[in-house]
N, CA, C and O atoms as a CHARMM CRD file, in Angstrom:
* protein
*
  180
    1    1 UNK  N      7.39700  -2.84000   1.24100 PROA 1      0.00000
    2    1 UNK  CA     7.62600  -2.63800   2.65800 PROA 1      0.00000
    3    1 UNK  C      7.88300  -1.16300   2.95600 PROA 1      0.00000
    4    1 UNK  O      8.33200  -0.50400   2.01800 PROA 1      0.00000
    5    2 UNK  N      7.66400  -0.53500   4.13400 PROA 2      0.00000
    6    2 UNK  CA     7.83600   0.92400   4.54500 PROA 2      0.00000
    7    2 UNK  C      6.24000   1.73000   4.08800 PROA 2      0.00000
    8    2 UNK  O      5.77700   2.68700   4.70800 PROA 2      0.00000
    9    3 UNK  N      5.54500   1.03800   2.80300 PROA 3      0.00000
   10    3 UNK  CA     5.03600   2.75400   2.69400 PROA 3      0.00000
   11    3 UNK  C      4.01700   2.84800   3.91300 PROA 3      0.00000
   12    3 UNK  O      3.93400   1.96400   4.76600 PROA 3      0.00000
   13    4 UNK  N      3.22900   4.04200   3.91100 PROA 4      0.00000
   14    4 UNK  CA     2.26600   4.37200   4.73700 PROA 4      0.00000
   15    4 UNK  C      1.85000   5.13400   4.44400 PROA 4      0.00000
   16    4 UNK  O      2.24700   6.01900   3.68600 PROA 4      0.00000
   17    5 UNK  N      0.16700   4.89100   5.40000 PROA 5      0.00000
   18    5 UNK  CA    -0.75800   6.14700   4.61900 PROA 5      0.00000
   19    5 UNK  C     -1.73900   6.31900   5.73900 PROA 5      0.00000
   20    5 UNK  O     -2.18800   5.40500   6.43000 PROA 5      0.00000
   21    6 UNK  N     -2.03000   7.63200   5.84200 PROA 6      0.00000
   22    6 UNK  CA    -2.87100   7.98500   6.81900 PROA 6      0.00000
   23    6 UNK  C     -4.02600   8.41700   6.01600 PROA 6      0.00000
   24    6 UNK  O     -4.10900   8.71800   4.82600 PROA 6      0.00000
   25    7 UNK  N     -5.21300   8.35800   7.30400 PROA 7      0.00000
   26    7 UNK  CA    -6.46100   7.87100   6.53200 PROA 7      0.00000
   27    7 UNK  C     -7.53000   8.36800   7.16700 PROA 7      0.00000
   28    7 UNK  O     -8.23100   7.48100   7.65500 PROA 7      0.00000
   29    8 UNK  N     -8.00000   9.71300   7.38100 PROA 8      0.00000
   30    8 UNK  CA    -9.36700   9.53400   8.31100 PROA 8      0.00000
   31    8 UNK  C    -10.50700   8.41700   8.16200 PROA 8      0.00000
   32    8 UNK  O    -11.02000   7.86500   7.18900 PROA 8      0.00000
   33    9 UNK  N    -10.67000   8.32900   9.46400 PROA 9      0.00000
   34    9 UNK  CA   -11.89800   7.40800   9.92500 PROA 9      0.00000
   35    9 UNK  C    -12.99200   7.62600  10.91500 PROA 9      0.00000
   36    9 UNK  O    -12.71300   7.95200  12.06900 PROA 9      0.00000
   37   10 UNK  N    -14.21300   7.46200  10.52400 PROA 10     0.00000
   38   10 UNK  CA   -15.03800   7.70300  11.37500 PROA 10     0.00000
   39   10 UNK  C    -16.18900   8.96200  10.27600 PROA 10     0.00000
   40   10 UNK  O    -15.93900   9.30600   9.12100 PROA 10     0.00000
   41   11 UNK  N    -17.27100   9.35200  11.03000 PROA 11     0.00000
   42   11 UNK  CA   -18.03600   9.81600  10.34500 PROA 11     0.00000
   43   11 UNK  C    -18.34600  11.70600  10.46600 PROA 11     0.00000
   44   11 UNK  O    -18.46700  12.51800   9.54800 PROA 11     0.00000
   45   12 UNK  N    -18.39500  11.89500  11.82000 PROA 12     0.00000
   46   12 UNK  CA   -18.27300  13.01600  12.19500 PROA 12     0.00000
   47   12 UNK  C    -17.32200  13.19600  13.49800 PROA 12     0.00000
   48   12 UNK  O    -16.61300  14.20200  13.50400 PROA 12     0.00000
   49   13 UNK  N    -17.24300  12.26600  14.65500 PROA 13     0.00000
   50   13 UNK  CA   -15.44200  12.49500  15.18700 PROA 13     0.00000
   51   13 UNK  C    -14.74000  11.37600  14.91600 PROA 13     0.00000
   52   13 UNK  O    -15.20500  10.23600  14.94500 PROA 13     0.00000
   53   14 UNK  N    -13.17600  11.79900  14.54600 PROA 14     0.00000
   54   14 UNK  CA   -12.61900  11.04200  13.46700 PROA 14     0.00000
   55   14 UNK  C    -11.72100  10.47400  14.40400 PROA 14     0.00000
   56   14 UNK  O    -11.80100  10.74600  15.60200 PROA 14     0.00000
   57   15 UNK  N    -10.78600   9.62600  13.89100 PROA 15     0.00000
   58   15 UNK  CA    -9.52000   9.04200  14.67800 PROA 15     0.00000
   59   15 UNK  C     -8.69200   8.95400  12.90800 PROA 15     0.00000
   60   15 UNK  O     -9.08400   8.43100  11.86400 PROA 15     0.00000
   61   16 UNK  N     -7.01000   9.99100  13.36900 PROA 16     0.00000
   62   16 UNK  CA    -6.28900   9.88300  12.01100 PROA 16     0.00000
   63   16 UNK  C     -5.17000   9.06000  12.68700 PROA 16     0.00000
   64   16 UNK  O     -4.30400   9.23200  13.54500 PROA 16     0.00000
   65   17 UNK  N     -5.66400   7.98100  11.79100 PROA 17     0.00000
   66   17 UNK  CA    -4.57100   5.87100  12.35400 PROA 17     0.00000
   67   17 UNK  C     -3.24300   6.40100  10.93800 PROA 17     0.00000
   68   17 UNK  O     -3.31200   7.08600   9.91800 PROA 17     0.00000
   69   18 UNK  N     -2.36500   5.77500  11.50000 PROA 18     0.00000
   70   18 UNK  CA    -1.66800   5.77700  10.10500 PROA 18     0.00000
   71   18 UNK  C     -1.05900   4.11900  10.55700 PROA 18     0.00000
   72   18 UNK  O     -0.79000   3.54000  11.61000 PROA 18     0.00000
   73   19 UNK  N     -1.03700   3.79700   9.09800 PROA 19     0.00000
   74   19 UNK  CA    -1.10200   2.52000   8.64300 PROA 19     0.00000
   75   19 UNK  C      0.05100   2.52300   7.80700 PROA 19     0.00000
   76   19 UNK  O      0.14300   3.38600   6.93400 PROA 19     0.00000
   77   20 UNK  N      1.35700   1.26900   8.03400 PROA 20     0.00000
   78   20 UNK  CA     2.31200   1.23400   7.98600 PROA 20     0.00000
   79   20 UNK  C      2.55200  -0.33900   7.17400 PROA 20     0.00000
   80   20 UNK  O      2.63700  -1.38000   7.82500 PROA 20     0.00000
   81   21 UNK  N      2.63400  -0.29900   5.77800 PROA 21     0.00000
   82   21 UNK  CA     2.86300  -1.94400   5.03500 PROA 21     0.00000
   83   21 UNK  C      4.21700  -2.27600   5.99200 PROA 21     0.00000
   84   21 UNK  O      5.05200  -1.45700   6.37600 PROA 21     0.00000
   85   22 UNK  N      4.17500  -3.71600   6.25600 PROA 22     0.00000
   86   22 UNK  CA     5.34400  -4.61200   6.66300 PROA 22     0.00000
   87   22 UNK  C      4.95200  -6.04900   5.93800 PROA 22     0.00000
   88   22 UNK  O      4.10200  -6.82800   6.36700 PROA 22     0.00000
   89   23 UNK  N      5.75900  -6.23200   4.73900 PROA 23     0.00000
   90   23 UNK  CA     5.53700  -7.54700   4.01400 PROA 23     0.00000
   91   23 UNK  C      3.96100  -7.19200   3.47000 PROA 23     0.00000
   92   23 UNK  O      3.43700  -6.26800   2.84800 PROA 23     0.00000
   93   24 UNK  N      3.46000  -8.65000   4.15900 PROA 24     0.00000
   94   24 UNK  CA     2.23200  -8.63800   3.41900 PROA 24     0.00000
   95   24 UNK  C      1.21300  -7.90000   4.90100 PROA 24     0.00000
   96   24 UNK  O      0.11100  -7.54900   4.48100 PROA 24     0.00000
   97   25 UNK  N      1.30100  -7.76100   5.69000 PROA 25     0.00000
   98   25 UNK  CA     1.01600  -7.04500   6.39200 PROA 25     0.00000
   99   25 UNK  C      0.72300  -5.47900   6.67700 PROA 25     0.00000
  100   25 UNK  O      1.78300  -4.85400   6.63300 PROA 25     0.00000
  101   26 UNK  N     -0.57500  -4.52100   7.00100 PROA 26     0.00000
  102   26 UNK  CA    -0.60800  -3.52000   7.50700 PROA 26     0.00000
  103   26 UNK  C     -0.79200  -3.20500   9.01800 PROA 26     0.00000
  104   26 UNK  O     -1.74600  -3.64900   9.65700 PROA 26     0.00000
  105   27 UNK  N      0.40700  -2.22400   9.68400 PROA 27     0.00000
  106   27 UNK  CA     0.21400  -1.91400  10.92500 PROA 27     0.00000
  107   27 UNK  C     -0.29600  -1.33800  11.47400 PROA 27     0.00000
  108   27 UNK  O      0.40600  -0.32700  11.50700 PROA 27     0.00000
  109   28 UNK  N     -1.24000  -1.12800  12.11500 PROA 28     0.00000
  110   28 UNK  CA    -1.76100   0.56900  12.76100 PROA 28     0.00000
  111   28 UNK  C     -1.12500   1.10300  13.71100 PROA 28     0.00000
  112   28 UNK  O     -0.50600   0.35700  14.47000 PROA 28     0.00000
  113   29 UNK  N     -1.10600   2.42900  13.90700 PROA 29     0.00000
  114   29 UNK  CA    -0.91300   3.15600  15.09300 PROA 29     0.00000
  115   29 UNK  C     -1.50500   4.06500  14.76900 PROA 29     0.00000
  116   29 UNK  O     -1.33900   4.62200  13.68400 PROA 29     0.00000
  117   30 UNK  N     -2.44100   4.46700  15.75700 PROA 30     0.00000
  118   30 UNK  CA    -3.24100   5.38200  16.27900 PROA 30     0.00000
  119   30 UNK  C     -2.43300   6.32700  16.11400 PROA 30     0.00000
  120   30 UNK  O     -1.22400   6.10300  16.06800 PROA 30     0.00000
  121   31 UNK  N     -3.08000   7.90000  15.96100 PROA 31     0.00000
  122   31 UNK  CA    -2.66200   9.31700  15.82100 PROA 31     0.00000
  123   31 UNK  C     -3.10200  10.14800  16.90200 PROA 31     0.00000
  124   31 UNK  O     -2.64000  10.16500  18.04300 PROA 31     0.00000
  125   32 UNK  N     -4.13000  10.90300  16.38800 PROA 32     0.00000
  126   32 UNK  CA    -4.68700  11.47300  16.96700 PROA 32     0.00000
  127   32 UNK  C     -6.28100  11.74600  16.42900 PROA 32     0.00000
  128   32 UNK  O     -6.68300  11.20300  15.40100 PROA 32     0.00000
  129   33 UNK  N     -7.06200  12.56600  17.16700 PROA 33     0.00000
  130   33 UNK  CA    -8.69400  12.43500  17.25500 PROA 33     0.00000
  131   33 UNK  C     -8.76400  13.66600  16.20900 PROA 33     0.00000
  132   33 UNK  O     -7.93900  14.55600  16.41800 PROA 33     0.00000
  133   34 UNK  N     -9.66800  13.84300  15.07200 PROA 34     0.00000
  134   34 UNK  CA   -10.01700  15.18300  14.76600 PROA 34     0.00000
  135   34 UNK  C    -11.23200  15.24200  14.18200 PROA 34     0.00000
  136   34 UNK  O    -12.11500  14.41300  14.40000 PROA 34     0.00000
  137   35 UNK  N    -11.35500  16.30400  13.34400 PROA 35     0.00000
  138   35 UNK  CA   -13.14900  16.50800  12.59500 PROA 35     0.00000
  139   35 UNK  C    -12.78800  16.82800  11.38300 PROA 35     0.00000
  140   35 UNK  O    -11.68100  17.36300  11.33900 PROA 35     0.00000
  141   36 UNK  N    -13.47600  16.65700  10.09000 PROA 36     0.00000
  142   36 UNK  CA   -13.28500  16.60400   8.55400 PROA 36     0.00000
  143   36 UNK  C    -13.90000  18.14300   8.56500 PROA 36     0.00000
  144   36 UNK  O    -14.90500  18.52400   9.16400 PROA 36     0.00000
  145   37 UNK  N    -13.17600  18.76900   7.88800 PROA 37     0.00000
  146   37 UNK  CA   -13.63100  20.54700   7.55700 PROA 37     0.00000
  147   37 UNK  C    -13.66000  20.52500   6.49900 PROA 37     0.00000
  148   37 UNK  O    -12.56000  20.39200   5.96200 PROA 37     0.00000
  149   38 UNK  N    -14.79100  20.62800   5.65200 PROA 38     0.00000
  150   38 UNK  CA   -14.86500  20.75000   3.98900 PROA 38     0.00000
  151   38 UNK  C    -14.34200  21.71900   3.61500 PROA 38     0.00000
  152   38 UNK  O    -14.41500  22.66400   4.40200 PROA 38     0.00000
  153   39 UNK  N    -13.54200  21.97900   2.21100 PROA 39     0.00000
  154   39 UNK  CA   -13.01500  23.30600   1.78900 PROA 39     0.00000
  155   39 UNK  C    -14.38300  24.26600   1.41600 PROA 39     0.00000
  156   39 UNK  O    -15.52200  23.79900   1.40500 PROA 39     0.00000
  157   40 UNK  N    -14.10400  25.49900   1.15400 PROA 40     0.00000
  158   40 UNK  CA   -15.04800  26.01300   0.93700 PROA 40     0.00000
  159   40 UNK  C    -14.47100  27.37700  -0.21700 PROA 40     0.00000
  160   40 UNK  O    -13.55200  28.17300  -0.02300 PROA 40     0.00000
  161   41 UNK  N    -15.19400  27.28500  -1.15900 PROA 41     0.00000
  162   41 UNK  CA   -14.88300  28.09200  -2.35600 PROA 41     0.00000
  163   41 UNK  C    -14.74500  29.38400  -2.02700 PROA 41     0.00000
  164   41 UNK  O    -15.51600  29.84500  -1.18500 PROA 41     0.00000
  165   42 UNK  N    -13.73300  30.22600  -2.62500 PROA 42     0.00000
  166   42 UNK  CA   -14.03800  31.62800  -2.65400 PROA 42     0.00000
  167   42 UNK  C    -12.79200  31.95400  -2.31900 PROA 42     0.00000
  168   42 UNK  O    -11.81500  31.20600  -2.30100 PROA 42     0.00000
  169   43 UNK  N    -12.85900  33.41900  -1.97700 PROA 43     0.00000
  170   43 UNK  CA   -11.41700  34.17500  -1.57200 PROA 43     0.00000
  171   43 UNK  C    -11.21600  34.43600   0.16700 PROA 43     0.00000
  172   43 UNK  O    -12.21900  34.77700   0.79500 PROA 43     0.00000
  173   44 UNK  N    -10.06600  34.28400   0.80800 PROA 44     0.00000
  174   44 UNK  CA   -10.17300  34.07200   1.95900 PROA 44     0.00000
  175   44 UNK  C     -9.81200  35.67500   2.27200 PROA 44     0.00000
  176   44 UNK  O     -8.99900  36.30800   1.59900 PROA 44     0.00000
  177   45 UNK  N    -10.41600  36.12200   3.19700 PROA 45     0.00000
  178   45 UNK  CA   -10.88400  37.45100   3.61700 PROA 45     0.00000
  179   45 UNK  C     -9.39500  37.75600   5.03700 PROA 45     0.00000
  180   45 UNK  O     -9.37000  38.79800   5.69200 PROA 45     0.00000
């Protein structure tokens, strides 16, 4: 009971839900809207 885990969803605009165990149960609540930014190698300038 308690844990939670947030999770992007969606493919290119996202919705970040976080999802909350209760028993045998998971809860949602909605977050907020965003976009997946891949890391990108190298030294940051």
């Amino acid at each position: 009971d308690g844990g939670a885990l947030i999770v992007p969803l969606g493919e290119h605009e996202q919705v970040l839900p976080l999802f909350v165990r209760q028993g045998e149960q998971f809860i949602e609540h909605p977050l907020a809207p965003g976009k997946f930014v891949p890391f990108i190698a190298g030294d940051i300038i």
